[in-house]
N, C-alpha and C positions, 0 to 999 in steps of 0.2 A: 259476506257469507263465507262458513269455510270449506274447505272440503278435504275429506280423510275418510280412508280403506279400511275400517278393523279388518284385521286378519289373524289366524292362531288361534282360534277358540276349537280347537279340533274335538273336543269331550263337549262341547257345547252344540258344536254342528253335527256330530253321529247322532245325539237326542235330538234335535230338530227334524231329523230324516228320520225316525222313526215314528212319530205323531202325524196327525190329519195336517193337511197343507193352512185349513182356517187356525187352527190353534198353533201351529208354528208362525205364521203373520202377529199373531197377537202376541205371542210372548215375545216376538222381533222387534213389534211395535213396544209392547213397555220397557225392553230392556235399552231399545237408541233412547226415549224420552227420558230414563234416567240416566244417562249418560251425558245425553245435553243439556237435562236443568245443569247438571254440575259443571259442565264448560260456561255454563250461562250464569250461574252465577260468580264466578270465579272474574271471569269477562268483567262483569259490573265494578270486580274489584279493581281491574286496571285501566280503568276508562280516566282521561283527563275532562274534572268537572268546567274547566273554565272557555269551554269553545263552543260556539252556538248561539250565544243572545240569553241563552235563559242556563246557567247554571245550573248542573245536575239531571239535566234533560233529557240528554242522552243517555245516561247510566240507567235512569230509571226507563226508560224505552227497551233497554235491551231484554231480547226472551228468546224464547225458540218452542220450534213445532217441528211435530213429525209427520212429515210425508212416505206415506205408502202408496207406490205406484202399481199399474197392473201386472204387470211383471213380477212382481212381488218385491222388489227393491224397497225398502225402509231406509229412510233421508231423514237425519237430524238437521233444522237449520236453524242458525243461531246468529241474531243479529238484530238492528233495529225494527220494533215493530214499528206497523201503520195504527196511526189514531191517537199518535200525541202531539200533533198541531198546537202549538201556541201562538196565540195573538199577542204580539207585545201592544203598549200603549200607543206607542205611532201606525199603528195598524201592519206593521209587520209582522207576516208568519213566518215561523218556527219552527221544523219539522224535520227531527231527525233523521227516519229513514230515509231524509233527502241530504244529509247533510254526512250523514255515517259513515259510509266511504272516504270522503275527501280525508275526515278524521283518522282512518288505518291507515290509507297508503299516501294520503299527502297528493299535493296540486302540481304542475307545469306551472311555468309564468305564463296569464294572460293579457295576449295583445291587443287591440283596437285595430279593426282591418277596413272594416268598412264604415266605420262611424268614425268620426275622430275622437272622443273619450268612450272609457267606459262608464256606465249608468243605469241606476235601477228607476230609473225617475223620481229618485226624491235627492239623491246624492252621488256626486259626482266621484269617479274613483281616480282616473286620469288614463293618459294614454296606456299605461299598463298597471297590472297589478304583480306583486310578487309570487315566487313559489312559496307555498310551503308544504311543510317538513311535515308529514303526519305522523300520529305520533299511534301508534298500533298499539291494542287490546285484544282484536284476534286470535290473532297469527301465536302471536306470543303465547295465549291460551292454549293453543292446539299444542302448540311444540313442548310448554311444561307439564301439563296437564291432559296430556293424549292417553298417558298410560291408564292416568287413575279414572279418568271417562271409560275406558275401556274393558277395565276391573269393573265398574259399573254398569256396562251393557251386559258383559256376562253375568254378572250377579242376579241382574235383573230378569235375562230371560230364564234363569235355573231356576230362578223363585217362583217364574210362571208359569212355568212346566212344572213346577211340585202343587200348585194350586189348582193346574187344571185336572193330573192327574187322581190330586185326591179329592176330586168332585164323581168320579167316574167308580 
């Protein structure tokens, strides 16, 4: 999951404060959801296909939703969705958003502490397993592609404050 402030829409937040607080929520809410499809799809572009058991699994899991709280806060989140479980042929499941993490920020090496190997019960790893190195899609997005997200939210709640108003 990432997290990031827009700040600086100062022509975009005087018009916010002059609308009803329900149609300021809504143009908040369309303007982060296009902001984060386009981190989200950008995302999908630097995802590495080959980790996980099923090739391309994770790239295609990735999405994002927006959360509006009571507070009024509007939350883009972007990362793997729930509900692409795969069953491999040995009856192993596959499931990114359990997996996705380890993929941005990479593993510790794990010990055997109380058991003597490690084991999933079909195969044996041994006393320890290695780190690895993750390999971030992210992070990365955020830091290239923050701006042009950002050009994004504002475009988007200007567009829905001209829709709302010319319904009025």
């Amino acid at each position: 999951m990432l997290s990031a402030k827009a700040v600086g829409f100062r022509q975009v937040e005087k018009q916010l404060t002059k609308v009803l607080p329900k149609t300021a929520k809504k143009a908040l809410k369309s303007g982060v959801g296009k902001g984060s499809r386009l981190l989200a799809k950008r995302a999908k572009g630097r995802v590495n296909k080959g980790h996980g058991g099923v090739p391309g699994l994770l790239k295609k899991s990735i999405g994002q939703r927006v959360k509006v709280y009571k507070s009024s806060e509007v939350v883009g989140v972007i990362g793997p969705r729930k509900g692409f479980l795969h069953i491999l042929a040995g009856g192993e499941r596959v499931d990114p958003a359990k997996y996705g993490h380890i993929e941005e920020s990479g593993r510790k090496v794990v010990i055997a502490r109380r058991k003597k190997v490690l084991s999933d019960g079909k195969s044996v790893f041994g006393k320890s397993v290695p780190a690895y190195r993750g390999r971030p899609f992210l992070k990365p997005t955020l830091d290239q592609d923050g701006g042009a997200a950002q050009g994004e939210v504002a475009k988007g709640i200007a567009d829905t404050l001209e829709r709302e108003a010319a319904k009025k």
